[in-house]
C-alpha positions, -999 to 999 in steps of 0.1 A, spaced: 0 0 0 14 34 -12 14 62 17 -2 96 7 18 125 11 -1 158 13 11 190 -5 -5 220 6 -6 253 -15 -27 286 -9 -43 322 -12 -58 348 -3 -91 362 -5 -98 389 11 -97 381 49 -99 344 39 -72 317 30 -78 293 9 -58 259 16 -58 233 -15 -53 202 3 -37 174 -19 -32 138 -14 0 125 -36 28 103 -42 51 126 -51 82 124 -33 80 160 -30 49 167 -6 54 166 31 44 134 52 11 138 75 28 153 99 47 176 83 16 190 64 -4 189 97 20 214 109 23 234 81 -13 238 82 -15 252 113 15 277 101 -7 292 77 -38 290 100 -12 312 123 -4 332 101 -42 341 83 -72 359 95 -86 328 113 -110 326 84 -96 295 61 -112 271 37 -99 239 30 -104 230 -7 -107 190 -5 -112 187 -47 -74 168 -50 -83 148 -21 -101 110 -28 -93 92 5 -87 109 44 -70 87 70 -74 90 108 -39 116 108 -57 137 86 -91 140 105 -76 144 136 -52 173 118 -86 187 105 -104 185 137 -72 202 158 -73 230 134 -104 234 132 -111 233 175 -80 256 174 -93 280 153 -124 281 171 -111 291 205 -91 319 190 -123 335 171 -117 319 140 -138 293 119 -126 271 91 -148 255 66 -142 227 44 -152 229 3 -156 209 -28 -150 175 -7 -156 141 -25 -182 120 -20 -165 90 -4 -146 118 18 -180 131 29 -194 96 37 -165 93 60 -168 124 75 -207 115 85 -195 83 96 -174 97 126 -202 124 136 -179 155 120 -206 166 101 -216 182 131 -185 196 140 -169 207 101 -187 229 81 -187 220 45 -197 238 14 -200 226 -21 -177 254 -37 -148 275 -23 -170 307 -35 -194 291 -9 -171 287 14 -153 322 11 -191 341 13 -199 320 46 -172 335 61 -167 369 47 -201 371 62 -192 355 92 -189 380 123 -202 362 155 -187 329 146 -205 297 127 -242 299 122 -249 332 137 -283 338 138 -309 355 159 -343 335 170 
């Protein structure tokens, strides 16, 4: 069995950055690890608004769930909020299989991603009864 490396590239959007997230061979993206701190570089360095652009991503291991979940609980204790966009299918039947459904937020399109939270100001799913 081949291990996935990730290789991680990104951008700007206004307040938001947008992290393509991309599972490869190639010897040159970073091991689980590696990426798993890289990502919460950028996250350090960024708004606290970031999307996670899941298209180049067929298959998530437990590393890479629990890398998504850290970041993402990190993120929400400093004011921040990610979001996940343009995730597979088989990716998103995982995701509902661990309950993280109810913790990620996950939009179809990074432009859907990027308007929830350039829209965002009292943190996820603001709303007023």
């Amino acid at each position: 069995m081949v291990d996935r490396r990730v290789s991680l590239s990104w951008h700007t959007v206004g307040e938001v950055t947008v992290i393509r997230v991309d599972t490869s061979t190639s010897s040159s993206a970073l091991d689980k690890e590696a990426a798993a701190e890289k990502l919460n570089e950028i996250a350090g360095e960024s708004s606290g608004k970031l999307v996670l652009d899941m298209s180049a991503v067929e298959l998530v291991d437990s590393r890479m769930l629990a890398a998504i979940v850290s970041l993402n609980r990190k993120l929400g204790k400093e004011g921040g909020q990610l979001r996940m966009c343009s995730v597979a299918p088989l990716v998103k039947k995982m995701l509902d299989a661990f309950g993280l459904l109810k913790v990620l937020k996950v939009d179809d399109t990074e432009q859907e991603a990027i308007a929830a939270l350039s829209g965002a100001t009292d943190g996820p799913e603001a709303s007023s009864p």
